[in-house]
Each structure stands twice: as C-alpha cells, then as structure tokens.
VOLUMMI-931741 format. One line per field, with one value per residue: residue number from 1; residue in one letter; chain; x negated, y, z of N, C-alpha, C, CB in turn. Coordinates in nm, 2 decimals. Each point is the difference from the previous one (the first is absolute). Glycine has a CB too. Layout:
! VOLUMMI-931741
n	(NUM,...) $
res	(a,...) $
chain	(A,...) $
n_x	(X,...) $
n_y	(Y,...) $
n_z	(Z,...) $
ca_x	(X,...) $
ca_y	(Y,...) $
ca_z	(Z,...) $
c_x	(X,...) $
c_y	(Y,...) $
c_z	(Z,...) $
cb_x	(X,...) $
cb_y	(Y,...) $
cb_z	(Z,...) $
END
This chain:
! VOLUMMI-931741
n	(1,2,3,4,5,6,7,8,9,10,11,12,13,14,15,16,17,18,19,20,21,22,23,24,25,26,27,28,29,30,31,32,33,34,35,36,37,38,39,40,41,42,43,44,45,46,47,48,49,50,51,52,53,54,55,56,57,58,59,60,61,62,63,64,65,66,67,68,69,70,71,72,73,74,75,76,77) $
res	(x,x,x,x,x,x,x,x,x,x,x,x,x,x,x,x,x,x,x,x,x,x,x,x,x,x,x,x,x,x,x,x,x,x,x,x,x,x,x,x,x,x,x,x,x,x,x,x,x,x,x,x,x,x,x,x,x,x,x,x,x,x,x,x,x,x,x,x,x,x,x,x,x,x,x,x,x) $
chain	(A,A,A,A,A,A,A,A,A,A,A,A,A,A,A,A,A,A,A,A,A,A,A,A,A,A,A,A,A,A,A,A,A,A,A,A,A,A,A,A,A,A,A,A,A,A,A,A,A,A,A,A,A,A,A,A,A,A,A,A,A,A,A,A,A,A,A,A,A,A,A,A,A,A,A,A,A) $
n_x	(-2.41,0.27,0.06,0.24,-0.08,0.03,0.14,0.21,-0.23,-0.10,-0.14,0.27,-0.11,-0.18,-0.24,0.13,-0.05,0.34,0.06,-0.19,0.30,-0.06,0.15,-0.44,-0.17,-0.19,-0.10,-0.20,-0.08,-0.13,-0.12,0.07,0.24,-0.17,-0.29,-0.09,-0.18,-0.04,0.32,0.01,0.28,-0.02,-0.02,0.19,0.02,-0.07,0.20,0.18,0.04,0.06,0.23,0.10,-0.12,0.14,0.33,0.03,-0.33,0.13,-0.32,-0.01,-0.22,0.10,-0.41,-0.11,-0.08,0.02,0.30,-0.29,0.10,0.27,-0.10,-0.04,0.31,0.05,-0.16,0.07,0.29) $
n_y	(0.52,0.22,-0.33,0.11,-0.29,0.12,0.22,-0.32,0.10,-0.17,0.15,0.16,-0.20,0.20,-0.16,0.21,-0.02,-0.08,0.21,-0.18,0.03,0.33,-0.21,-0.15,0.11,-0.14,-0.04,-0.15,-0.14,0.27,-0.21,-0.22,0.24,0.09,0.00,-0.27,-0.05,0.29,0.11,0.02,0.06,-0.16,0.30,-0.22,0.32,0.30,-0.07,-0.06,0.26,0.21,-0.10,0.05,0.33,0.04,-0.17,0.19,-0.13,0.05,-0.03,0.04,-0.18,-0.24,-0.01,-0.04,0.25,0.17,0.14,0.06,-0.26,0.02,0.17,-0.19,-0.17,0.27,-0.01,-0.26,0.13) $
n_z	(-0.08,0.03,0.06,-0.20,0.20,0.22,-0.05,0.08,-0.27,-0.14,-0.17,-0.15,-0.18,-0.02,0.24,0.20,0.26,-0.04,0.14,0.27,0.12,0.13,0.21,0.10,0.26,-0.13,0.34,-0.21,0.28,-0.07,0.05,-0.21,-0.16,-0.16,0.01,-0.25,0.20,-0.10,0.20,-0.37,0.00,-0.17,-0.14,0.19,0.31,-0.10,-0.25,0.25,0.13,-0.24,-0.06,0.34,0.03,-0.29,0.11,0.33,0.11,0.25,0.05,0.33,0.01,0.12,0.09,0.31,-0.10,0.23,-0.09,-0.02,-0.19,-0.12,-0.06,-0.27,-0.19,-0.13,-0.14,-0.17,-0.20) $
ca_x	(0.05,0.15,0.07,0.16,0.04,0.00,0.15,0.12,0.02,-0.05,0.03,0.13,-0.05,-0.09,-0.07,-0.03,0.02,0.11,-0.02,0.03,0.11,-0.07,0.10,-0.09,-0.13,-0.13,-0.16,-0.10,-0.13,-0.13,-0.10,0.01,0.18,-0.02,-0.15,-0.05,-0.08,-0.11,0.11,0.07,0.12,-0.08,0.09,0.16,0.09,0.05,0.11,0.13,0.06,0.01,0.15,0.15,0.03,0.08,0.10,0.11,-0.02,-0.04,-0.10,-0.12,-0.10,0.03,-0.06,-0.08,-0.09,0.00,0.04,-0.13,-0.03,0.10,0.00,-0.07,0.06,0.03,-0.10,-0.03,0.15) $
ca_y	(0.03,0.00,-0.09,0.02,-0.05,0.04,0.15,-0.04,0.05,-0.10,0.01,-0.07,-0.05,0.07,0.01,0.13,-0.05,0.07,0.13,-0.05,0.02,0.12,0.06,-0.09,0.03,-0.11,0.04,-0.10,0.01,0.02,-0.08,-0.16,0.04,0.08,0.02,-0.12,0.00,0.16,0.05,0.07,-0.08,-0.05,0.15,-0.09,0.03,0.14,0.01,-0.09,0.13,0.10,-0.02,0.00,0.15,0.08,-0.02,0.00,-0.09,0.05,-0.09,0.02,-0.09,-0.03,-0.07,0.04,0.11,0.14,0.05,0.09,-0.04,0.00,0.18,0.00,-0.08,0.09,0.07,-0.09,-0.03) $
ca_z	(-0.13,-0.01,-0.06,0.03,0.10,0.05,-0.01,-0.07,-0.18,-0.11,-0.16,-0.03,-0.14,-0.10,0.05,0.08,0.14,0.03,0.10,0.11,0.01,0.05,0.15,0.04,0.04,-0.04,0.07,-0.03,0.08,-0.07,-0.03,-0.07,-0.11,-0.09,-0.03,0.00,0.14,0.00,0.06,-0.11,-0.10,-0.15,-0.12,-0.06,0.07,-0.05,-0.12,0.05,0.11,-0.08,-0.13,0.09,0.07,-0.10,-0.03,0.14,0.10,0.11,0.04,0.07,0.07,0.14,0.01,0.09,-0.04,0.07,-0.10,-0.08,-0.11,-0.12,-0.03,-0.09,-0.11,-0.11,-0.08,-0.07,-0.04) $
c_x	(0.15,0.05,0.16,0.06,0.08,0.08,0.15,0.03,-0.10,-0.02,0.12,-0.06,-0.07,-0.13,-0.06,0.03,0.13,0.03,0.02,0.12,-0.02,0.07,-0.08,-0.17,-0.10,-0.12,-0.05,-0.10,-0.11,-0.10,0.02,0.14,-0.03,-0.11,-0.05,-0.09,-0.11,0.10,0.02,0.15,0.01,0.08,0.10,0.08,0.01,0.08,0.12,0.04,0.01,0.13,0.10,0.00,0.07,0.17,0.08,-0.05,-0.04,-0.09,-0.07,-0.04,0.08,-0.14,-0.07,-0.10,0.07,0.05,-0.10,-0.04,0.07,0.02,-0.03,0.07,0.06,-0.05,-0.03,0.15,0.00) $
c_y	(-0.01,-0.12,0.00,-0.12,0.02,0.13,-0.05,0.10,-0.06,0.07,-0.02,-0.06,0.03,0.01,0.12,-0.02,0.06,0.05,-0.08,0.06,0.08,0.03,-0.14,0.05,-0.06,0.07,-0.12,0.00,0.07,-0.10,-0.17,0.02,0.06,0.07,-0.17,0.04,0.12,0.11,0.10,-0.06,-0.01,0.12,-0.07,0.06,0.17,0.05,-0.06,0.11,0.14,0.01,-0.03,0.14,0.12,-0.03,0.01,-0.11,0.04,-0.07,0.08,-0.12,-0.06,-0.08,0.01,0.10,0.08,0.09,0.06,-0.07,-0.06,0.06,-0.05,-0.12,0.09,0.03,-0.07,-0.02,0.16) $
c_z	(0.01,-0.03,0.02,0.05,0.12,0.01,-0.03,-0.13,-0.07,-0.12,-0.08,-0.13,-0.12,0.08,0.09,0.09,0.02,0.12,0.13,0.07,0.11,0.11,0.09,0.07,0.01,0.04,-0.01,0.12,-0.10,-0.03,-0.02,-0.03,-0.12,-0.05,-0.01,0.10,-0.01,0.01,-0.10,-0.06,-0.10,-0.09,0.01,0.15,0.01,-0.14,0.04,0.10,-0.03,-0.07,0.10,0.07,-0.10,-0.07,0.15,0.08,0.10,0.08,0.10,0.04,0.11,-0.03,0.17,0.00,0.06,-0.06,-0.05,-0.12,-0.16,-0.10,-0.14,-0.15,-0.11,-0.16,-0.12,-0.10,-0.06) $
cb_x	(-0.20,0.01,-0.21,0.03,-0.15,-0.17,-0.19,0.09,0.08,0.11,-0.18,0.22,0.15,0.19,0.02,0.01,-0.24,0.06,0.11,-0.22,0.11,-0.07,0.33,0.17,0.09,0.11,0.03,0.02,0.06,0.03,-0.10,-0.17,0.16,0.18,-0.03,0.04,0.03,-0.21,-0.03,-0.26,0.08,-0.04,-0.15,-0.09,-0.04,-0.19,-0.17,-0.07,-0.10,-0.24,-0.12,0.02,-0.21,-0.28,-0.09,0.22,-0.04,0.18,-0.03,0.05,-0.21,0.31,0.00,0.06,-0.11,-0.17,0.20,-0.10,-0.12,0.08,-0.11,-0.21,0.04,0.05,-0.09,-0.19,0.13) $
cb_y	(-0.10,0.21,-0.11,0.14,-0.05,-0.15,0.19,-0.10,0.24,-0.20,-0.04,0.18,-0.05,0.14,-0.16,0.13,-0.01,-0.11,0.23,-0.06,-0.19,0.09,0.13,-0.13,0.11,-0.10,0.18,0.02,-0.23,0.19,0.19,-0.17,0.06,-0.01,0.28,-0.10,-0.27,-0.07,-0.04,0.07,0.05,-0.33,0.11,-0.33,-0.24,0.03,-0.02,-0.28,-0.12,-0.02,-0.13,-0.28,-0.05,0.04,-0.14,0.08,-0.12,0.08,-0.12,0.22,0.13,0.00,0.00,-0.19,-0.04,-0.04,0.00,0.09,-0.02,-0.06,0.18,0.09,-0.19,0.06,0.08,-0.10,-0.21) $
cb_z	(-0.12,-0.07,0.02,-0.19,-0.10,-0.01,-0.13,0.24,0.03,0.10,0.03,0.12,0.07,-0.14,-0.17,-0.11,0.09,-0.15,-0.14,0.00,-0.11,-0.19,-0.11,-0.19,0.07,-0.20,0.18,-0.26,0.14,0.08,0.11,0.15,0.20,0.07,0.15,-0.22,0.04,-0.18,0.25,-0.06,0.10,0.03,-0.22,-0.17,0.11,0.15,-0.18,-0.02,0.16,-0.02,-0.23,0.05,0.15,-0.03,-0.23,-0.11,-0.13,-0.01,-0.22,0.07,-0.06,0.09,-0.29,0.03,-0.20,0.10,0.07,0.21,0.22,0.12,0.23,0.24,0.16,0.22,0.18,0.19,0.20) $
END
C-alpha cells in the first residue's frame, strides 16, 4: 500500500494529496511494499498512485520478480 509517510507526502489541510515533487524519482518494492499478500493492489493504493502519476510523479517498480512478471503491474494502475 502507497503511504504518504513513506513518499514524504500526505494529506494538506483540506484533505487533498499534495503534488509530489517531479524532479524526484519514486521507486517502490512490490511484494509486501506495494502489493499486499495476495499480490494485489488495494483501490486507496491505486487512487493514490494514479492522482500522483496524473500530477508528474515520477515512479517505477523494483523487486525480485522476472521482468515478464512486472510487466503485468501497470495494468492494475
């Protein structure tokens, strides 16, 4: 799951996600980071990663999986 913690963002005072900072590049683990344990991703984290990619977030994976299998994360976002 996305946590702004974790991204060094958050919620501002109105309760919106604020823009992530785009001259930055944000890579997550996948398995047990950003997929839970049945290796999906939760809606809150797909609505969260969506709303920062549509604001300039720069993101990709990293993990131990085969790229054939990374491949397939997209799709879910």
């Amino acid at each position: 799951m996305i946590s702004p913690v974790a991204t060094g963002m958050g919620d501002d005072a109105e309760g919106d996600i604020l823009k992530p900072d785009v001259s930055t590049l944000y890579v997550s683990d996948l398995d047990g980071t950003l997929l839970g344990n049945d290796t999906s991703l939760s809606q809150y984290s797909k609505d969260t990663l969506n709303a920062m990619l549509d604001q300039g977030l720069l993101f990709t994976v990293a993990g131990a999986r085969s790229i054939a299998s990374m491949v397939r994360l997209p799709a879910h976002v």
